[in-house]
ZAMARGU-4260 file (C-alpha; in steps of 0.2 Angstrom, whole numbers, plus 5000, padded with zeros to 4 digits):
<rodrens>
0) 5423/5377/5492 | 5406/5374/5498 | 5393/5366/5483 | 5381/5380/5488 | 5393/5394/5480
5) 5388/5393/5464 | 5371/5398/5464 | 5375/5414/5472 | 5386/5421/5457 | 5370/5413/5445
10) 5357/5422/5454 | 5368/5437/5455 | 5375/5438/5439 | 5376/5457/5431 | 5372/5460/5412
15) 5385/5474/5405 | 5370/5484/5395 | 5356/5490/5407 | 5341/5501/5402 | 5343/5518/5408
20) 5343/5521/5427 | 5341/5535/5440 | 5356/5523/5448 | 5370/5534/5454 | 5385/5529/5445
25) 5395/5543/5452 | 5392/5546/5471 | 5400/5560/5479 | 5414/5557/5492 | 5424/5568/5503
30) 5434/5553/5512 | 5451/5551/5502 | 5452/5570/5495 | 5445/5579/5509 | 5437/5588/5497
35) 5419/5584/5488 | 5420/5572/5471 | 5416/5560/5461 | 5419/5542/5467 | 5421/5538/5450
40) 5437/5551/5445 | 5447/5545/5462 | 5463/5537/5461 | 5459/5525/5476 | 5446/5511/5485
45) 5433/5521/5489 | 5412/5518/5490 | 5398/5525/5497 | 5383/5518/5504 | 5368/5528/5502
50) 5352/5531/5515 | 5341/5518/5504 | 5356/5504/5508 | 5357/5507/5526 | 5340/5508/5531
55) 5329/5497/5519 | 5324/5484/5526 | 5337/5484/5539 | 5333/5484/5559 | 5346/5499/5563
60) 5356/5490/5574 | 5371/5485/5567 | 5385/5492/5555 | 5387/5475/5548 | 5370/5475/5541
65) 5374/5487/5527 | 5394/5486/5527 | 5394/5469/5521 | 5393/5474/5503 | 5410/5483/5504
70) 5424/5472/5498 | 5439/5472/5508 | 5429/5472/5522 | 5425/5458/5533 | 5412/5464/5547
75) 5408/5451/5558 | 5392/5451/5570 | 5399/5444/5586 | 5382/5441/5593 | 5390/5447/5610
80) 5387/5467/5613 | 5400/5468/5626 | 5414/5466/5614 | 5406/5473/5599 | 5407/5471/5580
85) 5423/5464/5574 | 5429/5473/5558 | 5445/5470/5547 | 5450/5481/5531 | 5465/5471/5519
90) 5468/5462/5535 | 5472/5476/5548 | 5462/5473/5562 | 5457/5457/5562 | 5468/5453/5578
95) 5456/5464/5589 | 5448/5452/5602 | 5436/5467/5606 | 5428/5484/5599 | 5439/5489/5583
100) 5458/5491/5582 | 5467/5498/5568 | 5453/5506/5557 | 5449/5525/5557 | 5431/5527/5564
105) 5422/5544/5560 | 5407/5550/5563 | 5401/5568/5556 | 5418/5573/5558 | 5422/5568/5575
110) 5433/5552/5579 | 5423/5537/5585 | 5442/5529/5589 | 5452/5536/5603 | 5472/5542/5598
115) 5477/5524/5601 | 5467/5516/5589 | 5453/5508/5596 | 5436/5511/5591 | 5418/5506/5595
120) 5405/5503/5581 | 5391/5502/5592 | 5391/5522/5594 | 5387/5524/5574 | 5366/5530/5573
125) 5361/5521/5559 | 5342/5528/5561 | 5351/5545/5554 | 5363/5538/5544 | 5363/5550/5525
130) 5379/5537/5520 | 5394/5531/5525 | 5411/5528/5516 | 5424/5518/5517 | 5441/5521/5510
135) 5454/5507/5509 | 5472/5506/5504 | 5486/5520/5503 | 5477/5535/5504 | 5470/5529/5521
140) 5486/5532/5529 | 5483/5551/5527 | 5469/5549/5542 | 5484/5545/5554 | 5491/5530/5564
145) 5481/5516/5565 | 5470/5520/5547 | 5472/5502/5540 | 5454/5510/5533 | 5442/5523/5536
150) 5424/5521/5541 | 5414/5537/5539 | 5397/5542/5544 | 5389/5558/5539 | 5370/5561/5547
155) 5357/5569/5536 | 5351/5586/5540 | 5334/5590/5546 | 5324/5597/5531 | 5307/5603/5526
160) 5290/5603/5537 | 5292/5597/5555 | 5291/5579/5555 | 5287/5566/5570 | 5288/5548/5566
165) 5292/5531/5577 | 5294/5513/5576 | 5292/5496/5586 | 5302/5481/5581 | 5302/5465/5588
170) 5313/5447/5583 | 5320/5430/5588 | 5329/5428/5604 | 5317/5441/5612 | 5324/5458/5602
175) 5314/5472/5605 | 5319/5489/5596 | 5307/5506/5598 | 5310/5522/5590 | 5305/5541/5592
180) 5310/5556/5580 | 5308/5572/5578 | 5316/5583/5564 | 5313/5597/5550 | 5321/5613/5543
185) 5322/5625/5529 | 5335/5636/5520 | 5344/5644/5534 | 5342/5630/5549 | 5337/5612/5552
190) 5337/5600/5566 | 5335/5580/5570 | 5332/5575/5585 | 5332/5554/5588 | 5331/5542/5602
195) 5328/5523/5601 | 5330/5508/5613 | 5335/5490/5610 | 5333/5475/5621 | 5338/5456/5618
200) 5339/5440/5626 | 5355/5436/5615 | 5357/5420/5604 | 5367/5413/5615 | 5365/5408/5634
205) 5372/5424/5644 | 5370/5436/5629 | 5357/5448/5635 | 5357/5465/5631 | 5350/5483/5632
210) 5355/5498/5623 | 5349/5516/5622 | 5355/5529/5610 | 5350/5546/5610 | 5355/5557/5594
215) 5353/5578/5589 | 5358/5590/5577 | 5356/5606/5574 | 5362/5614/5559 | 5363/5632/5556
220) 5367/5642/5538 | 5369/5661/5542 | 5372/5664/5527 | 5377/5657/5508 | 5395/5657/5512
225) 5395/5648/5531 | 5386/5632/5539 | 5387/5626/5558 | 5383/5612/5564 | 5380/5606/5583
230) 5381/5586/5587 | 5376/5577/5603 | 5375/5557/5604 | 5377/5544/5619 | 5376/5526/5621
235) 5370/5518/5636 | 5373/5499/5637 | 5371/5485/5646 | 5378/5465/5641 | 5381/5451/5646
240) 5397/5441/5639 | 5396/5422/5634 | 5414/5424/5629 | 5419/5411/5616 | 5417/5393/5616
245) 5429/5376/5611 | 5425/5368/5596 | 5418/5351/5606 | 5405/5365/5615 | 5401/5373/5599
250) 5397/5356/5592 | 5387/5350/5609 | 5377/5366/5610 | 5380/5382/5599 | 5368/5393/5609
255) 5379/5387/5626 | 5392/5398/5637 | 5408/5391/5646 | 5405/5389/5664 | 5416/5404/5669
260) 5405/5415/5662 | 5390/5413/5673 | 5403/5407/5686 | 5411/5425/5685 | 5398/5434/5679
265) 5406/5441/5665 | 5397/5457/5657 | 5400/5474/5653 | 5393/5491/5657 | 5396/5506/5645
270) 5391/5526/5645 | 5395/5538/5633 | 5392/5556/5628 | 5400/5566/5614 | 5396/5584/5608
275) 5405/5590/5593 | 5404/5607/5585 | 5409/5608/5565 | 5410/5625/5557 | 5414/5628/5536
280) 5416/5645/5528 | 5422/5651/5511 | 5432/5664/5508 | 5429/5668/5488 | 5434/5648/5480
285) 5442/5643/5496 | 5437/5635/5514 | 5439/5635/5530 | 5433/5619/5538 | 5436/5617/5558
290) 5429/5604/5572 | 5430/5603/5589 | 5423/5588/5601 | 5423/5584/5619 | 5416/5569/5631
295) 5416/5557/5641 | 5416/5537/5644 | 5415/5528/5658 | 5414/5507/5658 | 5414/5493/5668
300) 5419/5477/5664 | 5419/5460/5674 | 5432/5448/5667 | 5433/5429/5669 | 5450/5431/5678
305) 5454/5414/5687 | 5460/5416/5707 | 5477/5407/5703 | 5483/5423/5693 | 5475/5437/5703
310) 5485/5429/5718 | 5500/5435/5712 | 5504/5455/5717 | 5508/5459/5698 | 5491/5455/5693
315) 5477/5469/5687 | 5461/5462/5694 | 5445/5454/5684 | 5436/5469/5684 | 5440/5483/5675
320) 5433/5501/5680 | 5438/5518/5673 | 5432/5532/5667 | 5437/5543/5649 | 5436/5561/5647
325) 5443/5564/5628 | 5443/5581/5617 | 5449/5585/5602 | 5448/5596/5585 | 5453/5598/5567
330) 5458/5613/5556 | 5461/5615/5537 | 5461/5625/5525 | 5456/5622/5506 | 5464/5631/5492
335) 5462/5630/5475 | 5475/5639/5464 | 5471/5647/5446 | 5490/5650/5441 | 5491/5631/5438
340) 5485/5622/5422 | 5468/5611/5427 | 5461/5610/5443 | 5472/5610/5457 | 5469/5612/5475
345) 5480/5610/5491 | 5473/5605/5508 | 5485/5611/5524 | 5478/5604/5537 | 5480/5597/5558
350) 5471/5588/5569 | 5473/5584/5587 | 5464/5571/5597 | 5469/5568/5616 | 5461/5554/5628
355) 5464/5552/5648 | 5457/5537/5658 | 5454/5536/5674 | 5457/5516/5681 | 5457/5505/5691
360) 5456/5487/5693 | 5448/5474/5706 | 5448/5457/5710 | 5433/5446/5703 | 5430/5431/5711
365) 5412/5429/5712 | 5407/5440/5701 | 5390/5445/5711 | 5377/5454/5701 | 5377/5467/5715
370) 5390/5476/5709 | 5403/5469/5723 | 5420/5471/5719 | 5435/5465/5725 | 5453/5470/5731
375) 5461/5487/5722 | 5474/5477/5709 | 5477/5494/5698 | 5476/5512/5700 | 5482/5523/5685
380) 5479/5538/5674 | 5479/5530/5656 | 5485/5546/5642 | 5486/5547/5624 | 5489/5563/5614
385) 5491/5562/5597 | 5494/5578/5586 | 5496/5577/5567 | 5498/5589/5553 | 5497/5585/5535
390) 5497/5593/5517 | 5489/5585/5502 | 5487/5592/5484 | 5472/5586/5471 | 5475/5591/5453
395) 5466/5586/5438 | 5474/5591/5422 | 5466/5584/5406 | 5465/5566/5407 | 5475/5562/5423
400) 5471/5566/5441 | 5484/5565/5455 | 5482/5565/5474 | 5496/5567/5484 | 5497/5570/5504
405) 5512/5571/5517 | 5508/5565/5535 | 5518/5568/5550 | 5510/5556/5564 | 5514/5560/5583
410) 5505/5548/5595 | 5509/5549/5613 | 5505/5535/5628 | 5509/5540/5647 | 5504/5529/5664
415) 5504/5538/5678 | 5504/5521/5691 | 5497/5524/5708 | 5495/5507/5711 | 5512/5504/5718
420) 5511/5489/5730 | 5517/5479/5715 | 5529/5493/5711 | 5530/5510/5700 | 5527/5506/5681
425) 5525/5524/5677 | 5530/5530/5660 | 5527/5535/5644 | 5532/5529/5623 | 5531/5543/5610
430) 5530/5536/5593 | 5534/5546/5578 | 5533/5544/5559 | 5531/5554/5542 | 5518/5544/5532
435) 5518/5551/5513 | 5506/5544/5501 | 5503/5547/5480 | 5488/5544/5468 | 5486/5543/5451
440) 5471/5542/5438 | 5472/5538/5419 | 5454/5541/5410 | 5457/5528/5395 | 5439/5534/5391
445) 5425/5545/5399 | 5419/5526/5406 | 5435/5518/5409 | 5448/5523/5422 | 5464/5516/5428
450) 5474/5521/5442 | 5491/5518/5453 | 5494/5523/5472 | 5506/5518/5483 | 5508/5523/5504
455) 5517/5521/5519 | 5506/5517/5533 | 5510/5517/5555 | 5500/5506/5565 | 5503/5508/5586
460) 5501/5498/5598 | 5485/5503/5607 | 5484/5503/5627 | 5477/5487/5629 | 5491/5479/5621
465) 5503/5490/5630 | 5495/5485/5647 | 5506/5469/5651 | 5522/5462/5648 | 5530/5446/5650
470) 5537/5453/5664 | 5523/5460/5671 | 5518/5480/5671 | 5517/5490/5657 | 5526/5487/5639
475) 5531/5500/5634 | 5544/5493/5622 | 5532/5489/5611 | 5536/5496/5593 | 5523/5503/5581
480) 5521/5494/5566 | 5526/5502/5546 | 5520/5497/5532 | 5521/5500/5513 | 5504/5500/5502
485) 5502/5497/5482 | 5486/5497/5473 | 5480/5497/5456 | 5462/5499/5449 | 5454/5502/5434
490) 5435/5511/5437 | 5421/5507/5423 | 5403/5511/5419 | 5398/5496/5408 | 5382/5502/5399
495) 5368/5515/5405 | 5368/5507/5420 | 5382/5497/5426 | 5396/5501/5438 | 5412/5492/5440
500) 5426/5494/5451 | 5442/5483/5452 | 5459/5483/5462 | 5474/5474/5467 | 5485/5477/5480
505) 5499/5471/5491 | 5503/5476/5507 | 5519/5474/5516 | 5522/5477/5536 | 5536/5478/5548
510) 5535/5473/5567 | 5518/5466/5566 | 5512/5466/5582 | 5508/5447/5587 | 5504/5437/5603
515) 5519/5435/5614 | 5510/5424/5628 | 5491/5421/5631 | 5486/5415/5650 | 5478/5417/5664
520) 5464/5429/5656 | 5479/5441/5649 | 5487/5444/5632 | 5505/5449/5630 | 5511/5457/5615
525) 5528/5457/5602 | 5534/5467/5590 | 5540/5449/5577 | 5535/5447/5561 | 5534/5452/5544
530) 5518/5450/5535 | 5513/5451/5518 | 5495/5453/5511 | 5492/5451/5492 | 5472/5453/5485
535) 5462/5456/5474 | 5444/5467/5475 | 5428/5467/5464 | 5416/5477/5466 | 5398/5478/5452
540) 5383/5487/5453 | 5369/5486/5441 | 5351/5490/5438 | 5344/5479/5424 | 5326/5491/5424
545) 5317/5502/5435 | 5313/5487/5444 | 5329/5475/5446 | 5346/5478/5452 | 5360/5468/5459
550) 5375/5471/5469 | 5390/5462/5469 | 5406/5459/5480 | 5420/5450/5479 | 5437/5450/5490
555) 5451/5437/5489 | 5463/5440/5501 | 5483/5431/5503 | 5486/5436/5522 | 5504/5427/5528
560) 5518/5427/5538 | 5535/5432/5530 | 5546/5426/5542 | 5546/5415/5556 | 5545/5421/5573
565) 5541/5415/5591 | 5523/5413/5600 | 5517/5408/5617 | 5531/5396/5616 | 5528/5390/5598
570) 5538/5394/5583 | 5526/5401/5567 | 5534/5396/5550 | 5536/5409/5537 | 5517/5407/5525
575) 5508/5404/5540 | 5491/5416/5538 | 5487/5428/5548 | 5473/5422/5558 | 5455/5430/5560
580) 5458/5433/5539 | 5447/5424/5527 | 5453/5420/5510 | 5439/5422/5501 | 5423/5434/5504
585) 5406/5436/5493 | 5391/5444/5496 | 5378/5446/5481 | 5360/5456/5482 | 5345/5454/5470
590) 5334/5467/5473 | 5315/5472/5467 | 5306/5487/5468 | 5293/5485/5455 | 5284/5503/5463
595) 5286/5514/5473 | 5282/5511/5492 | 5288/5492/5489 | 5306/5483/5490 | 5311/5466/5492
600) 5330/5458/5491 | 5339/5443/5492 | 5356/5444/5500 | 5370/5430/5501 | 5384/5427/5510
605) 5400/5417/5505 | 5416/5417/5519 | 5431/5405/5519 | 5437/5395/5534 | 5445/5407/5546
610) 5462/5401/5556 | 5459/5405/5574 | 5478/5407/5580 | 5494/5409/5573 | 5504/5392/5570
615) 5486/5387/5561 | 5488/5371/5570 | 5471/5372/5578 | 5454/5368/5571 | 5447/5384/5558
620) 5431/5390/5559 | 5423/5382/5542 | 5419/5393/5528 | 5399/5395/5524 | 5387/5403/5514
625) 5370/5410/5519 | 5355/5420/5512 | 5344/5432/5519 | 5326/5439/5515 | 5320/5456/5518
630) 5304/5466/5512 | 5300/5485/5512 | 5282/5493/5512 | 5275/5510/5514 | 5259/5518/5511
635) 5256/5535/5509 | 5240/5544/5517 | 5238/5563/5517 | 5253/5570/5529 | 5253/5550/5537
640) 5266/5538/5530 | 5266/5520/5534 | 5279/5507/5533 | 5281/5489/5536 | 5299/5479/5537
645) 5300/5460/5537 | 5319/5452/5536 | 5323/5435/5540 | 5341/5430/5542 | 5351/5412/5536
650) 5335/5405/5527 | 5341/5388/5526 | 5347/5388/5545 | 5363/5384/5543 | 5375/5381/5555
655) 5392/5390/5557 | 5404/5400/5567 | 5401/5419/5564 | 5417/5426/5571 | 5431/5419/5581
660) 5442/5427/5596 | 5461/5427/5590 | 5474/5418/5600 | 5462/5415/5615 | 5473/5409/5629
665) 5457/5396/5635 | 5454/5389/5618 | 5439/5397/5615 | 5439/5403/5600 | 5421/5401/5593
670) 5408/5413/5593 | 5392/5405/5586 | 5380/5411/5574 | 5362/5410/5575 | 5351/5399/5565
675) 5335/5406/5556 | 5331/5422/5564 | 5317/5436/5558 | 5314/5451/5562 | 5296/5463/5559
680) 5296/5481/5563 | 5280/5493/5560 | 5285/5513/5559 | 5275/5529/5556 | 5278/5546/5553
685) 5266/5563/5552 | 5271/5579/5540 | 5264/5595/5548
</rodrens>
């Protein structure tokens, strides 16, 4: 363990007797329940982070800048915009070598993953962000396949007198950030509407990027007993791709890029658009809640495919090209029942999500900026349906609380191949499975709370991983994975102002899906091995005064194979750890807000070595510890308001690997983190 660990505990230690706060020990929470409550009276893993957290003194750019402070998640900030951020909950999804596979993305209702279970971070608006929660263990499984965790962002409305505000930023490696806004509303209608633009250099060499997003709302409440909401977002993007590095290049030269990636010119086009629609009414105590969404994707992607593999005629090209169209919706109702002792309410509820890709791959050999493509390699219509109803119950009797929910997961994939010069791989995979779930909360005392919950979780194989088989086409043997989820927690408020959640857990899986063979640019999957994860979660938040507060989180995570099993030609002993899983992870915040219109933090970092691929054999990226600065001021003037940001990112300049790719075929593994970095924004805003 690195010398440097110690002071962060010091500087972060949390006294158990605070002076009274305004600090929210209780925040509300839908995710888990379904149904608005205390985070505090929930039999599961479950926080919330508040407006204040996401945006102050944060730049806006990434989920990882706020999601940090959740234990049991490891967010890591790949420093590369073409594969996004890389996040892992317990473990699941830690084996995505792009975007985020295995955890249940959700933004104002609508899905941010796609049926199959892969998701994008990059599409979450953090400028109006109202919170997000995140819900680990059992009770996750009841958002469907491939809910290893939940993410959930909820927007803020538009409120009060009409508003215009805007920001510049700038920062190392030549970011650039600019922002325009307009919102406002009153009792019976509100509206937000956002637009913002980011452009870098990148750390790395090869790394530049732009990114636009544009964001609106418009909230309607016809009356005390209804409330509709309309919601367009899109992300328009542009990256390079430095791809990863070997550990001799890291060490030459962090900021560098293999040779295939300028060689190739590997980068990656996206656009998006999403409108969704969400619609609640009660009828006397009970609700109605209904969604629907619809849009469209379409990306471009240029690989660093060698020649030798696209010779062959079962090969898919370096370049991938295809467009989305998805749609969707969810209906349920909300029932509480007065025959019954307590509180007790039954949720009956279904949600259906659907998915059609329109691709095709192309050769890349040169890779020319112009846009040249080569030979057709793959021609297909990519589908995924998924359609899943569920029932859950929430009763509070007395002292105890239990939640309980029944799942019946459907998820669908069909290729339609009209490539067939290499021959017909045409077909489809239907995966099913009943996922049943069951909390329970014992409240020792009005501050202390204990609780049980146990789950059975279904985790699919997602397109990409059915896209090839040893064989060549499509794989659609590939078996969906099952697991089977135990928690315990106890919940406590230590003091006036002292919050304190703990929990252990273990987590048991069938047919992990594991690398079968990695070469020539492509990843082949198996259905192999057991795995078992055991850990432990700690989570504190305290406010010693007005002006003082700290947060604390703490995750030690036991991720290993239970059985031996076959890889790439290399047999994995039983105990091997999952790769892409750090043991240990530590973040700690000391904040000061000595009045209003100022803020300042220290945050630190602590992550264990990481292995890169299964056997372990290969060099880990070394575990490190690093701290960051950030200061927050505003000035109020009449209808004018003022702010100021300054952050500035691994103070001491320290050296390490930020992320790895797992199992790289190539070797390269490494995906350095920058040094020292800062970042200044000035921002504005007029009341009317």
């Amino acid at each position: 363990m690195s010398r440097r660990l110690p002071l962060l505990p010091a500087l972060l230690c949390v006294p158990f007797a605070a002076a009274e706060t305004d600090l929210s020990l209780d925040p509300l929470v839908i995710s888990g329940s379904r149904s608005e409550a205390a985070g505090f009276d929930l039999p599961f893993s479950v926080d919330s982070l508040e407006r204040r957290q996401i945006s102050e003194g944060q730049p806006g750019i990434n989920a990882s800048e706020v999601l940090q402070r959740v234990p049991g998640l490891v967010v890591q900030n790949r420093q590369n915009y073409a594969q996004d951020l890389q996040i892992s909950s317990r473990g699941f999804g830690s084996r995505a070598t792009f975007g985020v596979r295995g955890i249940k993305l959700i933004a104002d209702g609508i899905p941010a993953s796609t049926p199959d279970g892969q998701g994008q971070a990059a599409t979450f608006d953090l400028d109006t962000a109202e919170r997000i929660e995140v819900l680990r263990g059992p009770m996750a499984t009841l958002y469907g396949s491939n809910s290893g965790g939940v993410i959930q962002l909820f927007s803020r409305d538009g409120e009060g007198p009409l508003q215009l505000s805007g920001g510049s930023a700038f920062g190392s490696d030549g970011l650039r950030k600019e922002r325009l806004s307009a919102e406002g509303g009153n009792g019976q209608a509100g509206f937000i509407l956002d637009r913002s633009r980011l452009d870098t250099d990148g750390y790395r060499d090869h790394s530049a990027a732009w990114r636009e997003q544009n964001f609106a709302k418009l909230h309607i409440d016809p009356d005390e007993d209804s409330r509709l909401a309309l919601i367009y977002s899109d992300l328009n993007q542009q990256s390079d791709d430095p791809l990863g590095l070997t550990w001799d290049a890291y060490r030459r030269d962090p900021r560098s890029v293999a040779a295939v990636a300028e060689q190739f010119d590997t980068r990656k086009s996206i656009d998006h658009r999403q409108l969704g629609l969400n619609y609640e009414r009660y009828f006397g105590a009970a609700r109605l809640q209904a969604s629907l969404y619809g849009g469209t994707r379409r990306v471009v992607q240029y690989q660093s495919i060698p020649r030798g593999p696209q010779a062959a005629s079962s090969h898919a090209g370096g370049v991938i090209d295809f467009e989305r169209e998805f749609h969707g919706g969810s209906l349920r109702w909300l029932q509480p029942v007065t025959a019954l002792p307590g509180d007790f309410e039954w949720i009956l509820g279904v949600d259906y999500d659907f998915s059609e890709d329109d691709r095709q791959g192309y050769e890349n050999f040169a890779g020319a900026r112009q846009g040249i493509k080569g030979r057709l390699r793959r021609d297909e219509i990519d589908t995924v349906t998924s359609l899943d109803p569920y029932l859950q119950a929430n009763w509070r009797l007395g002292d105890w609380t239990l939640q309980a929910g029944l799942r019946h997961n459907q998820m669908k994939a069909e290729v339609d191949d009209k490539f067939l010069a290499n021959g017909d791989d045409s077909g489809s995979r239907t995966y099913r499975k009943t996922t049943p779930a069951l909390g329970v909360m014992y409240a020792f005392t009005p501050d202390l709370h204990g609780y049980l919950s146990a789950g059975k979780g279904f985790e699919t194989p997602t397109m990409s991983e059915l896209a090839y088989s040893p064989g060549g086409g499509f794989n659609l043997e590939l078996d969906a994975s099952s697991s089977t989820q135990y928690e315990a927690g106890l919940k406590a408020r230590l003091g006036e102002g002292t919050r304190l959640n703990a929990a252990l857990f273990q987590i048991r899986t069938e047919d992990e899906l594991v690398v079968a063979a990695a070469s020539g640019g492509r990843t082949t999957y198996q259905n192999a091995a057991r795995t078992l994860r055991q850990g432990f979660e700690l989570a504190i938040d305290s406010q010693w005064s007005e002006q003082w507060s700290t947060t604390l989180a703490y995750t030690r995570l036991s991720a290993t194979y239970d059985d031996d099993f076959t890889s790439n030609g290399r047999t994995i002993a039983k105990g091997r750890h999952l790769p892409g899983v750090p043991g240990t992870t530590l973040y700690g915040e000391l904040a000061w807000r000595p009045r209003e219109g100022i803020s300042s933090a220290v945050e630190g970092l602590y992550r264990s070595k990481v292995y890169v691929e299964d056997s372990n054999q290969e060099r880990p990226a070394p575990g490190y510890a690093v701290f960051n600065w950030r200061t927050r001021l505003e000035q109020q003037l009449g209808p004018w308001t003022f702010g100021q940001t300054l952050r500035i990112d691994n103070l001491f300049d320290r050296e390490y690997i930020g992320s790895v790719i797992v199992a790289d075929g190539n070797g390269r593994y490494y995906e350095p983190a920058p040094g020292r970095n800062w970042y200044a924004g000035l921002d504005l805003a007029y009341r009317f």
